[in-house]
NUDO-695980 format. One record per atom (N, C-alpha, C, O): y, x, z; residue in one letter. Coordinates in steps of 0.2 Angstrom, whole numbers, padded with zeros to 4 digits, always signed. Each point is the difference from the previous one (the first is absolute). Layout:
<kolros>
YXZA ...
</kolros>
This chain:
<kolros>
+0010+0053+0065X -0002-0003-0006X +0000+0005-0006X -0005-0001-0004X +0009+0006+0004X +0000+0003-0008X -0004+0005+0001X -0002+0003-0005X -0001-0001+0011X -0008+0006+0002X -0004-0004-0002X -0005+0002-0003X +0005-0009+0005X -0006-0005-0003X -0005+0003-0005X -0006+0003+0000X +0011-0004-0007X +0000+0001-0008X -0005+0008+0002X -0006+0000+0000X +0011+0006+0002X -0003+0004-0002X -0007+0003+0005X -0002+0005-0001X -0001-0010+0006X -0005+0000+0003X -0007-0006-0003X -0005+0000+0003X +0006-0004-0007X -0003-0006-0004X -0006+0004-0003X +0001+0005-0003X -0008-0007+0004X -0005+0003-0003X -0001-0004-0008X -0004+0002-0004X +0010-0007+0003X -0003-0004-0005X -0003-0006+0000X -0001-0003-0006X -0001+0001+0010X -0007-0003+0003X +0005-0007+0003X -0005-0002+0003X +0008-0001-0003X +0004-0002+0005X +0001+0002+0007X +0003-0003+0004X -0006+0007-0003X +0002+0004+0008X +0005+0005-0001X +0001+0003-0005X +0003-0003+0011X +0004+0004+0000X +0001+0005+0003X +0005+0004-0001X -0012-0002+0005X +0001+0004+0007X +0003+0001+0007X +0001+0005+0004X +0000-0011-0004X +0005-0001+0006X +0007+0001+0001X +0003+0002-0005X +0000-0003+0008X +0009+0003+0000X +0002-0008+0003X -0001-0005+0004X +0006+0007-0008X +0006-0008+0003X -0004-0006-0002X -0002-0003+0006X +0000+0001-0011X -0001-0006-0002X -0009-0001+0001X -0005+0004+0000X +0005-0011+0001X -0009+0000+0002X -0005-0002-0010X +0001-0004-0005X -0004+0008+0005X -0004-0002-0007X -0004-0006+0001X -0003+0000+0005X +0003-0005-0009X -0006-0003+0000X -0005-0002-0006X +0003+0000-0006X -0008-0003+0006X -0006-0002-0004X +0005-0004-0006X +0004-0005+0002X -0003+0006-0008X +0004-0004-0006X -0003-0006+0001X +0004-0005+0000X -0015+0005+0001X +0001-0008+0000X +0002-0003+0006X +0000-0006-0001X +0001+0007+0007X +0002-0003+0007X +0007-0003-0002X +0001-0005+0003X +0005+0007-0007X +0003-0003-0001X +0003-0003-0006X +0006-0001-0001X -0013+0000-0004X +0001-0006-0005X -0001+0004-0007X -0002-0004-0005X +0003+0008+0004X -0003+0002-0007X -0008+0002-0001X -0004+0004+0003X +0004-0007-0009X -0007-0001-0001X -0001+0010-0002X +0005+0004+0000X -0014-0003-0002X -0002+0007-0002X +0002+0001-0006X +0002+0005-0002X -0002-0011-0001X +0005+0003-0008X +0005+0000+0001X +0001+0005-0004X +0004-0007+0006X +0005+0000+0001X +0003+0007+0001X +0005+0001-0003X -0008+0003+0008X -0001+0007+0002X +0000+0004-0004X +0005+0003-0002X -0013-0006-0002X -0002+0006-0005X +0006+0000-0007X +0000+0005-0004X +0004-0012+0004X +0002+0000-0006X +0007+0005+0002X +0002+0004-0004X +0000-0005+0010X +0008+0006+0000X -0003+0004+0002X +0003+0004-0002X -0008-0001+0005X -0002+0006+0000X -0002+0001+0009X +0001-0003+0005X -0004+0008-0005X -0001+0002+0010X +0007+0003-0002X +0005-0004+0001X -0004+0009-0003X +0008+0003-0001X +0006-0002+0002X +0005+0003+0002X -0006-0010-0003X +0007-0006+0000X +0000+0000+0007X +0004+0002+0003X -0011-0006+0000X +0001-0002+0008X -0002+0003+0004X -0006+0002+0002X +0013-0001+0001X +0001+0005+0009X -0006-0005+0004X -0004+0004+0003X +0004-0010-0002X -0004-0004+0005X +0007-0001+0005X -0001+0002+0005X +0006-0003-0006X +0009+0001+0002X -0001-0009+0001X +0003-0003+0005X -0005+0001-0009X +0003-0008-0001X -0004-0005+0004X -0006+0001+0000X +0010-0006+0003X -0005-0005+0004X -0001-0007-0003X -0002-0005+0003X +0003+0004-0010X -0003-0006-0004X +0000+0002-0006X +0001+0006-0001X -0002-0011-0004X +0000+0000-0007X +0005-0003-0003X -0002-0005-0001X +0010+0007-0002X +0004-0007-0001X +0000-0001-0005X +0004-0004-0002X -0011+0009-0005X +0000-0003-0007X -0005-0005+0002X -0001-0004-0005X -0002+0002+0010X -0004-0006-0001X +0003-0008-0001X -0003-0005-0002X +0010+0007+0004X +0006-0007+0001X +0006+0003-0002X +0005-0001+0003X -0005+0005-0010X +0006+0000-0002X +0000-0002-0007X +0003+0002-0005X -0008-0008+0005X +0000-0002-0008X +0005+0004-0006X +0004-0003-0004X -0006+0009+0003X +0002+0003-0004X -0002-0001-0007X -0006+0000+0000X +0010-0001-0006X -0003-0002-0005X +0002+0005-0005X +0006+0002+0001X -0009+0000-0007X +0002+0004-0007X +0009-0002+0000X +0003-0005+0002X -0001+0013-0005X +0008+0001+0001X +0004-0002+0004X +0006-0001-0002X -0007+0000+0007X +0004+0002+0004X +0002+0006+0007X -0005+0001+0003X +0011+0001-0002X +0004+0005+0004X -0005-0001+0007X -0001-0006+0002X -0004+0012+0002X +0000-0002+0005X +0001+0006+0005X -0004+0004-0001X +0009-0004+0005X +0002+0004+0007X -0005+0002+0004X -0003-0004+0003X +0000+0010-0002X -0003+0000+0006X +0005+0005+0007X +0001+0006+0000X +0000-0011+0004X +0002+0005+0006X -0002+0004+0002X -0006-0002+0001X +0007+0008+0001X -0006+0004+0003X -0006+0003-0004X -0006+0001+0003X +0007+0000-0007X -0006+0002-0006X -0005+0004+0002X -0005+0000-0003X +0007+0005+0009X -0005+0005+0001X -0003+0004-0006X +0004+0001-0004X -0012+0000+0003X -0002+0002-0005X -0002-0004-0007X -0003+0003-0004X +0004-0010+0005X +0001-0004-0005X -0005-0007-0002X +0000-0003-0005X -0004+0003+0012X -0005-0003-0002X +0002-0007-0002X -0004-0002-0004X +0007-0002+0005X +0005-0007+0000X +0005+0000-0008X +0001-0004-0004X +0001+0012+0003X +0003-0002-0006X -0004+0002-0008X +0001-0002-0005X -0008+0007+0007X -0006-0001-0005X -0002-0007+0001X -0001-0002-0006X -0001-0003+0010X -0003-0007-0002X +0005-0004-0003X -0001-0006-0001X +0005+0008+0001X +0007-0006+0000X +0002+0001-0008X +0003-0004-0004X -0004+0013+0003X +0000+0002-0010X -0005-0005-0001X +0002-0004-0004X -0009+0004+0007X -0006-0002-0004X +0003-0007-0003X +0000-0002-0006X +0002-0001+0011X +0004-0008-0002X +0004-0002-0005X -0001-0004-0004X +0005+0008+0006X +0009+0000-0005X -0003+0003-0006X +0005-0001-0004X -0010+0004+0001X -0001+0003-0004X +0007+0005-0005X +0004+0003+0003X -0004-0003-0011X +0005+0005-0002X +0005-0003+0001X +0004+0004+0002X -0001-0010-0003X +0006-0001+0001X +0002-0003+0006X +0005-0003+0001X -0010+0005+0004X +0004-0001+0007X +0003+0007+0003X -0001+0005-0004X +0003-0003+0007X +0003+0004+0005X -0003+0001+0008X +0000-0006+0001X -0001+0008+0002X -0001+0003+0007X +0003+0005+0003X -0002+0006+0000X +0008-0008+0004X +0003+0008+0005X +0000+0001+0007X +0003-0003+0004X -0007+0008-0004X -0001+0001+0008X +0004+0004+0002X +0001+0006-0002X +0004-0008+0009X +0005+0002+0006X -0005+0005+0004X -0006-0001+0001X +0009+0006+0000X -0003+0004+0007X +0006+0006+0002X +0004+0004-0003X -0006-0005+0009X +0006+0004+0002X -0001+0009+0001X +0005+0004+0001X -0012-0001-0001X -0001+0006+0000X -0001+0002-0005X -0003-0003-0004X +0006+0010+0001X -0001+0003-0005X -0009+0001+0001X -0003-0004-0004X +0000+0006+0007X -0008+0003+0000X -0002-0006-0003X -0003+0002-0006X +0004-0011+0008X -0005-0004-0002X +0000-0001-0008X -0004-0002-0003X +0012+0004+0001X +0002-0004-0006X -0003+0006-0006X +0000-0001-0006X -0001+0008+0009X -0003+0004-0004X -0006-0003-0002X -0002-0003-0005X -0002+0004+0012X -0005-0005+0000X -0004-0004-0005X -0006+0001-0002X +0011-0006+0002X +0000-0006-0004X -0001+0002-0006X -0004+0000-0005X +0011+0004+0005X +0002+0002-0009X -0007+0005-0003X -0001+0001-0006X -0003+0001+0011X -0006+0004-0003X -0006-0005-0001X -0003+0000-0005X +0003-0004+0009X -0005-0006-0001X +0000-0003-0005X -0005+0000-0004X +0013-0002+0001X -0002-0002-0004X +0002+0003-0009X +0001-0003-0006X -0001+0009+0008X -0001+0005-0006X -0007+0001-0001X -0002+0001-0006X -0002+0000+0011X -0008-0001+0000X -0001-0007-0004X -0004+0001-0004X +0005-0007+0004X -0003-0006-0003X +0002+0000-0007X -0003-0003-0004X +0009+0007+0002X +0001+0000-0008X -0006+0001-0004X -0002+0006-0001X -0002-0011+0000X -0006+0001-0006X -0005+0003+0002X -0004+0003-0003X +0003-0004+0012X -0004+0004+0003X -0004-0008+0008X -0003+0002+0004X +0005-0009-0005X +0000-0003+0006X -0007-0001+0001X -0002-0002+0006X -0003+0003-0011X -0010-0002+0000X -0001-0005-0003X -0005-0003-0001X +0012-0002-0002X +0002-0006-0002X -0004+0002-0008X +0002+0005-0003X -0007-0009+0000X -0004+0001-0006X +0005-0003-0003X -0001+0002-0005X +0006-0007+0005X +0006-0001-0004X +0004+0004+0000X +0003+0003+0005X -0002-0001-0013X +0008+0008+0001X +0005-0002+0001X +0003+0002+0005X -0001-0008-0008X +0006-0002+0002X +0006-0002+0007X +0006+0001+0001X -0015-0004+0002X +0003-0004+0008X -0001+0008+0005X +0002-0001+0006X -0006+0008-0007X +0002+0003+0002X +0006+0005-0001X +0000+0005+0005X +0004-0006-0009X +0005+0005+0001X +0004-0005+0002X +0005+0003+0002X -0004-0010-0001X +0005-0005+0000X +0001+0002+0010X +0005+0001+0003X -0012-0001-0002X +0001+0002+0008X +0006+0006+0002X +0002+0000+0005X -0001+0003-0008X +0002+0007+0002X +0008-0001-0005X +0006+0003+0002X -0006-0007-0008X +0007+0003-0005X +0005-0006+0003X +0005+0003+0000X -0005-0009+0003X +0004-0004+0002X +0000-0002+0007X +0002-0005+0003X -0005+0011+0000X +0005+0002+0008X +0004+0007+0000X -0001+0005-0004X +0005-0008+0010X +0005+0006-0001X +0003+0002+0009X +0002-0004+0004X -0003+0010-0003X +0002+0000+0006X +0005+0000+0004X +0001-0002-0006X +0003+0002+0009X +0008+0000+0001X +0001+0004+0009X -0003-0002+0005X +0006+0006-0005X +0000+0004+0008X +0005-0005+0002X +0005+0000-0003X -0005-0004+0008X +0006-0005+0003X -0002-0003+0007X -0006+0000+0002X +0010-0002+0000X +0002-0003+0005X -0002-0010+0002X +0004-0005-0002X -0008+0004+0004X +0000-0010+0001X +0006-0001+0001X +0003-0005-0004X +0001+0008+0008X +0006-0006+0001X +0005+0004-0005X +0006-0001+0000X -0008+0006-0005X +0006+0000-0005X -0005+0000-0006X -0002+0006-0001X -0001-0011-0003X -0006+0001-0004X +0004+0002-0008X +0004-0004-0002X -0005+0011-0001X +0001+0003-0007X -0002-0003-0005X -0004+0003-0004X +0007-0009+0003X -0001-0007-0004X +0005-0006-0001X +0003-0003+0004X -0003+0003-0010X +0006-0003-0004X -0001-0008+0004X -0005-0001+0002X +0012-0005-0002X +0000-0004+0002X -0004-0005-0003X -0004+0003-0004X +0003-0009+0005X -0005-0005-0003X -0005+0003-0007X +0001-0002-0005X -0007+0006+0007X -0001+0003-0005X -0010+0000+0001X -0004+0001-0004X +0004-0002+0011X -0008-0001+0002X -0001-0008+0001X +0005-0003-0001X -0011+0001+0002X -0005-0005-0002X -0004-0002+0006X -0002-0006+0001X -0001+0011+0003X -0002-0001+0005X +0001+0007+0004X +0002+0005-0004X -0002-0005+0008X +0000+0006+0007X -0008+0000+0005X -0003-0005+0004X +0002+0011-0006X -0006+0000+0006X +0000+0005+0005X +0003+0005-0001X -0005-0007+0006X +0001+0005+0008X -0006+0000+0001X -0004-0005-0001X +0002+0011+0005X -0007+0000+0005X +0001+0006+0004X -0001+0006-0001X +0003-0010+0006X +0000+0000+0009X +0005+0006-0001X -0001+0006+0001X +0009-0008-0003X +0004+0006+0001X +0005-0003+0002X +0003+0004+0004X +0001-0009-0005X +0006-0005+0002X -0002+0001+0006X +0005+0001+0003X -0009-0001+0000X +0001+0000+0009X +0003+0008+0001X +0005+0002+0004X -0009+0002-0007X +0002+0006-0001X +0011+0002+0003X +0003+0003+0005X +0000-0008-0011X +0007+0002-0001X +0003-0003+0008X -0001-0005+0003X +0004+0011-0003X +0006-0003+0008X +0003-0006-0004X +0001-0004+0005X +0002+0002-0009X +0005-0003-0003X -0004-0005-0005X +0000+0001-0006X -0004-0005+0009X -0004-0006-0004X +0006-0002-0005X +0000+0002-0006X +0005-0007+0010X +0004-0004-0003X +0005+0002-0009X +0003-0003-0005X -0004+0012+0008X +0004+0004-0008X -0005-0002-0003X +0000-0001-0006X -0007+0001+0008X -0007+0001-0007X +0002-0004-0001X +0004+0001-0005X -0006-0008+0008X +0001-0007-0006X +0006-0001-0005X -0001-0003-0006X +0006+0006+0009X +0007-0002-0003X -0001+0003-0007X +0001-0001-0006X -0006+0008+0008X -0002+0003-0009X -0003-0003-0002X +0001+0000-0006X -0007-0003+0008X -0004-0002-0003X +0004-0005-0006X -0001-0001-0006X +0005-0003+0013X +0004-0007-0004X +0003+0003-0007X +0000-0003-0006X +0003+0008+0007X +0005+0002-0004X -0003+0001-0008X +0002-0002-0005X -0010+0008+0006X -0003+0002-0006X -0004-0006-0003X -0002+0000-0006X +0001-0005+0010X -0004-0006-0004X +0004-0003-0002X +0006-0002+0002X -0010+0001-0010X +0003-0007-0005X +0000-0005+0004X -0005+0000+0005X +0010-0005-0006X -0003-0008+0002X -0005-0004-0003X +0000-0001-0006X -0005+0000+0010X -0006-0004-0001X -0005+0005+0003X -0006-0001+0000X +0009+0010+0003X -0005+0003+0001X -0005+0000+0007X +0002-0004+0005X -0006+0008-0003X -0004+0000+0007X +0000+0005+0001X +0001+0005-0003X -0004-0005+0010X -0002+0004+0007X -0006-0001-0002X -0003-0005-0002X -0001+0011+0005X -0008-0003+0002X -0002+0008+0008X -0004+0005+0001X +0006-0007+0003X +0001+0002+0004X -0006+0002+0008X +0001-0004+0005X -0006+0010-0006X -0004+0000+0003X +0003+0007+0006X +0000+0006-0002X +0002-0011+0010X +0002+0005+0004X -0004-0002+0006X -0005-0004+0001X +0008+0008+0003X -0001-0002+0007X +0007-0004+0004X +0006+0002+0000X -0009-0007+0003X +0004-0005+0004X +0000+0001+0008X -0004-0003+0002X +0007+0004+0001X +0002-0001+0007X +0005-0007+0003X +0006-0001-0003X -0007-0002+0008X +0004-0003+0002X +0004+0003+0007X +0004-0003+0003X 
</kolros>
């Protein structure tokens, strides 16, 4: 997974390795949606779209598991705008570099003809090097949690949730796009 990042043309492709790339739209995000986080953001790593159903609204906290190179927690700024927040979990240093350069490129740079709502992309995410089943996030303090296709990912499902449970406010949500097996 952390050769991924540094074999990624940009493009969403990855070049093969561990994980399979696929088409951004085959698994639910629209072409703007792309263009709005950037080619930069998506590895093609994820097997759905879970900003399509995580009703995220202005100001508020939102978790992304797995943040990879960011492309979930750039559309999730565009939402929350200035006074929301967005922090994206990853567990290798390579992706969270990554990230953290992606999103030093969007400060006042995103093609967004609004100045505002571009640097908004880039100044209220924050990346964090960590662990799903030990998430670097204060207790009841997020709003929603988004995942895509990494919870199957952990040996240890049952610790993810228990953080999850633990990081979310009451009244807060999951929007959860994995892979299921029975």
């Amino acid at each position: 997974y952390a050769a991924t990042v540094n074999r990624s043309s940009g493009d969403g492709s990855n070049g093969g390795g561990c994980c399979v790339s696929v088409d951004p739209k085959l698994v639910g995000y629209t072409p703007s949606q792309i263009i709005q986080a950037g080619n930069d953001s998506n590895l093609g790593l994820g097997c759905g779209n879970p900003m399509s159903f995580a009703n995220i609204v202005e100001g508020e906290t939102v978790l992304d598991l797995g943040s990879g190179a960011g492309v979930d927690c750039f559309l999730a700024a565009e939402v929350v705008g200035p006074t929301g927040k967005v922090i994206g979990v990853d567990m290798t240093p390579d992706m969270i570099y990554r990230a953290r350069m992606n999103a030093a490129k969007r400060v006042g740079n995103s093609g967004d003809t609004d100045a505002a709502s571009a640097s908004t992309a880039a100044t209220n995410v924050e990346f964090r090097l960590g662990e799903i089943e030990h998430l670097p996030v204060a207790d009841g303090t997020v709003d929603c949690v988004v995942s895509n296709c990494v919870i199957n990912l952990s040996p240890d499902k049952a610790q993810v949730f228990r953080e999850i449970h633990r990081i979310l406010r009451v009244g807060g949500r999951v929007a959860i796009s994995d892979v299921v097996v029975r």
